[in-house]
N, C-alpha and C positions, 0 to 999 in steps of 0.2 A: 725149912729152906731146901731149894731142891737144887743138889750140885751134880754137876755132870763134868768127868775129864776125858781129856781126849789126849793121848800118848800118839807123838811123831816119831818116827824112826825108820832104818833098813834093819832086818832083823839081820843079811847078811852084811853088814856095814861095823862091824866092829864094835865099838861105843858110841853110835849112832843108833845100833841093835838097842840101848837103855829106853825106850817107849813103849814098845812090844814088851820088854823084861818086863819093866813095871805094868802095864797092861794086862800082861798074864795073871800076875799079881792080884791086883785087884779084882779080875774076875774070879780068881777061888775065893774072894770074901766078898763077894754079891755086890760091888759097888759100881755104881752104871759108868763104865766108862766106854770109850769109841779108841780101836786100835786104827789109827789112819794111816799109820804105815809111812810116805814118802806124798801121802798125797793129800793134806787134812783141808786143803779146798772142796774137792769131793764130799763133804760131810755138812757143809754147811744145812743144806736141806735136812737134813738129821736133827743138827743141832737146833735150828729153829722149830722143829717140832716138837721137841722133847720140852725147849721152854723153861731151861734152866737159868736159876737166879743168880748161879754163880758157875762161871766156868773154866775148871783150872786144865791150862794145856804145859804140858811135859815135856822136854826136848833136850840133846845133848847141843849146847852151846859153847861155843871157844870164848870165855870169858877172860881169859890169862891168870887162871887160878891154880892151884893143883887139882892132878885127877879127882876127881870124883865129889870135888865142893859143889854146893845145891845152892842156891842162890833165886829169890824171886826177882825178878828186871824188872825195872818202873815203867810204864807205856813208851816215854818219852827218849827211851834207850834201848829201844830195842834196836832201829834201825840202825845204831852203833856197833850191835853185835853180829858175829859172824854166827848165823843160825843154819844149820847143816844141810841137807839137801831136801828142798820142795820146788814144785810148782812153781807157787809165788812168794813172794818175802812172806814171813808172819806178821810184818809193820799191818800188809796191806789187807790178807785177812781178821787179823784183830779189827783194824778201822772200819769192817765192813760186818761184824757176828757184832761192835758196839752198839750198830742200829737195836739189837733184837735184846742185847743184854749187857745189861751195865757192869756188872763185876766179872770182869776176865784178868786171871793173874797166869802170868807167863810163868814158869819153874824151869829153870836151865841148870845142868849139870856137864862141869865139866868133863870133856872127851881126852883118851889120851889118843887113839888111832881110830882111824876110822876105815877100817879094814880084820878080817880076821874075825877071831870072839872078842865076845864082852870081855874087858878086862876085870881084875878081881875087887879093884877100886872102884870101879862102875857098879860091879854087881853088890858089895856091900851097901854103897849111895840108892842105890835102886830098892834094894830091901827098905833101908833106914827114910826114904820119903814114901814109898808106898805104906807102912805104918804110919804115917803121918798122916797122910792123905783120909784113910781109914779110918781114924781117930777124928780128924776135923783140925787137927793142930798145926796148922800155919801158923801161927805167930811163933812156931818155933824157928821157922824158916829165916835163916838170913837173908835181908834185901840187898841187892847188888849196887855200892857204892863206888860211881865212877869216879866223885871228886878227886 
């Protein structure tokens, strides 16, 4: 199966900076991912060429958790969450990369500032799902329960 992640963030943005973290991440252990920075519309063309069966996208979201919990969001909730600075909402790119690929799983982390460095709770979160990711092991990830 061929997965491809795509890490959102401002590197200069504090704990928004956690997508690039992880991003960097992954690329010393050879795993195809897309660092999109503040703009992961731009990539769409990428993304469909590459033709990945699963695509997990990364991003510091204000979940109302403590810093640095991980959390994968259900499609159906994203638009309830406050997702950091893009272009477009993620609702409306995910609705539009579902044409070309069926399994996209959002991974949100939350932020404590978004300003300044990663904090130390991001940067440990950030290690602890980039092994994750590397291994293939989401089902260790917890899904985010709005009930």
């Amino acid at each position: 199966m061929k997965t491809l992640v795509m890490c959102i963030g401002n590197r200069d943005g504090g704990d928004d900076g956690i997508g690039a973290f992880i991003a960097d991440l992954l690329k010393e252990n050879n795993v195809d991912v897309i660092d999109a920075e503040t703009i992961p519309e731009n990539y769409t063309g990428v993304i469909k060429q590459y033709k990945p069966d699963k695509l997990i996208i990364v991003d510091a979201v204000d979940m109302n958790l403590e810093v640095g919990e991980i959390r994968i969001i259900r499609e159906n909730a994203i638009g309830e969450m406050h997702i950091t600075t893009h272009g477009i909402p993620l609702s409306v790119l995910i609705k539009y990369l579902k044409q070309y690929i069926e399994d996209i799983i959002l991974v949100g982390i939350q932020p404590r500032k978004m300003s300044g460095r990663l904090s130390k709770e991001m940067e440990e979160s950030g290690r602890k799902l980039a092994s994750l990711i590397i291994r293939g092991d989401f089902d260790r990830i917890k899904r985010l329960d709005l009930d």
